[in-house]
C-alpha positions as CSV (number, residue, x, y, z in Angstrom):
1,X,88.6,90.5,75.6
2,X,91.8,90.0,73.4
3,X,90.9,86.1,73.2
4,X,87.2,86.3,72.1
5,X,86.7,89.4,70.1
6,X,86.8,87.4,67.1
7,X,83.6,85.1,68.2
8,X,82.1,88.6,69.8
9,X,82.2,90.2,66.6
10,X,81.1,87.1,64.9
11,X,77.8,87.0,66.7
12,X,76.8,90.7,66.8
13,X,77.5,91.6,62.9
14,X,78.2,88.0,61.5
15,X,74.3,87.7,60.5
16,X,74.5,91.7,58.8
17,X,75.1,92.3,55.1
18,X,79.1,93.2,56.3
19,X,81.7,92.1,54.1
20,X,84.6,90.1,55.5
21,X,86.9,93.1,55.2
22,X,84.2,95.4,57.1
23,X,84.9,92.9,60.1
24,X,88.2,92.9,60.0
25,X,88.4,96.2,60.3
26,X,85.8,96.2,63.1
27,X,88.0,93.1,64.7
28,X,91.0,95.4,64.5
29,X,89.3,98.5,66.5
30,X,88.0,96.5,69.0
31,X,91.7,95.0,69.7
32,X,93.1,98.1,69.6
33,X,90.7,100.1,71.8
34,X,90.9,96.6,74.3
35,X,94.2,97.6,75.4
36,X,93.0,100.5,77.7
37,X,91.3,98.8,80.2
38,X,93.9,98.6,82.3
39,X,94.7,102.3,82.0
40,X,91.5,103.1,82.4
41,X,91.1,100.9,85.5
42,X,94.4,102.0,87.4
43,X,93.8,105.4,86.3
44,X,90.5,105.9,87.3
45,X,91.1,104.7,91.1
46,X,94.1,106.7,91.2
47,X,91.8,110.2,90.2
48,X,89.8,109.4,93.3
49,X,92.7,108.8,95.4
50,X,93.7,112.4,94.1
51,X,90.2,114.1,94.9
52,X,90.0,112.6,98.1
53,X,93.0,114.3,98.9
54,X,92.1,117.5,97.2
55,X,95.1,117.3,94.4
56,X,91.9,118.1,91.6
57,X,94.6,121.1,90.3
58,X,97.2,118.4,89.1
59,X,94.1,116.3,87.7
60,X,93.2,119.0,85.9
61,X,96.3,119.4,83.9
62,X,96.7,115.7,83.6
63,X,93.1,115.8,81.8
64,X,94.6,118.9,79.6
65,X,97.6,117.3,78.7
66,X,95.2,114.0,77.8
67,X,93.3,116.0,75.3
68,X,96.5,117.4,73.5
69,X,98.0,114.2,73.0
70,X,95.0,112.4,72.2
71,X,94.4,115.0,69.3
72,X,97.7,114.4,68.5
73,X,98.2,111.2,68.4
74,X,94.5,110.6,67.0
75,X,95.6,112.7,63.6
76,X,99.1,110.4,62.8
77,X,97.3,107.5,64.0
78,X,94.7,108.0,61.7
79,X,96.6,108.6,58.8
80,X,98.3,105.3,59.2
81,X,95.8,102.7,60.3
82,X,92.6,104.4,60.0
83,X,89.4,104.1,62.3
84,X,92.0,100.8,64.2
85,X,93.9,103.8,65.0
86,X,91.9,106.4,66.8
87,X,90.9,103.5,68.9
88,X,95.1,102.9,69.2
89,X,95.8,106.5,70.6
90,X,92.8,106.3,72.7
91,X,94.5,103.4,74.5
92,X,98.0,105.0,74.4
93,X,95.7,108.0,76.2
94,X,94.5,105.8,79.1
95,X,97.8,104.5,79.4
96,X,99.9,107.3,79.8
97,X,97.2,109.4,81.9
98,X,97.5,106.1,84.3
99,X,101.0,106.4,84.3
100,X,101.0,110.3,85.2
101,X,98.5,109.9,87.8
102,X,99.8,107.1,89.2
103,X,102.9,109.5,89.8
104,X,101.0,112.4,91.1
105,X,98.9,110.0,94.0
106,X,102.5,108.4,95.3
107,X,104.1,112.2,95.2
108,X,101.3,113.0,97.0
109,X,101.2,109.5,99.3
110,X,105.1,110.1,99.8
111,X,104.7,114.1,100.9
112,X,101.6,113.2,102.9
113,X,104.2,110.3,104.4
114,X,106.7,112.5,105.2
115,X,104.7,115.5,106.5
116,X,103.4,112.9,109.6
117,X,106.9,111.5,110.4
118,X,108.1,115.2,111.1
């Protein structure tokens, strides 16, 4: 995505009355919010692994804590970058919900683990 969201840009607004700084800043969002598909990937199989084991409680807070930092994060974003940053703390969201969640499901792998050895 990284690699040809210049050309992608190119050939959905290059023919529209946008000026070269208009696509730049639409080149700059699209980079930015590209860097949470891996988060979003690794995170979302992880939240099934958590319901299917019945963890939705620590899901839930994950999701809460989510909203407060993307709020956060969205406002000094914003103020620096603009639009490019929203798109920025969205994919610093998705990365750090992966990260939690990943933590919870091998807590909960590791416990599960441990609970059929004994």
């Amino acid at each position: 995505m990284l690699v040809s969201a210049g050309k992608l840009i190119e050939i959905i607004y290059g023919s529209s009355k946008l000026e070269a700084q208009d696509l730049s800043a639409i080149y700059n969002c699209l980079v930015n919010y590209s860097y949470q598909f891996a988060g979003f990937l690794i995170g979302s199989l992880a939240v099934r692994f958590l319901h299917a084991t019945q963890q939705v409680k620590q899901v839930c807070v994950i999701a809460l804590m989510n909203l407060i930092l993307n709020i956060i994060l969205n406002y000094i974003l914003m103020k620096n970058q603009g639009v490019a940053g929203i798109a920025l703390s969205t994919s610093f969201v998705y990365s750090f919900s992966a990260i939690a969640i990943m933590f919870v499901a091998f807590r909960t792998r590791s416990d599960d683990t441990t609970a059929q050895r004994q």
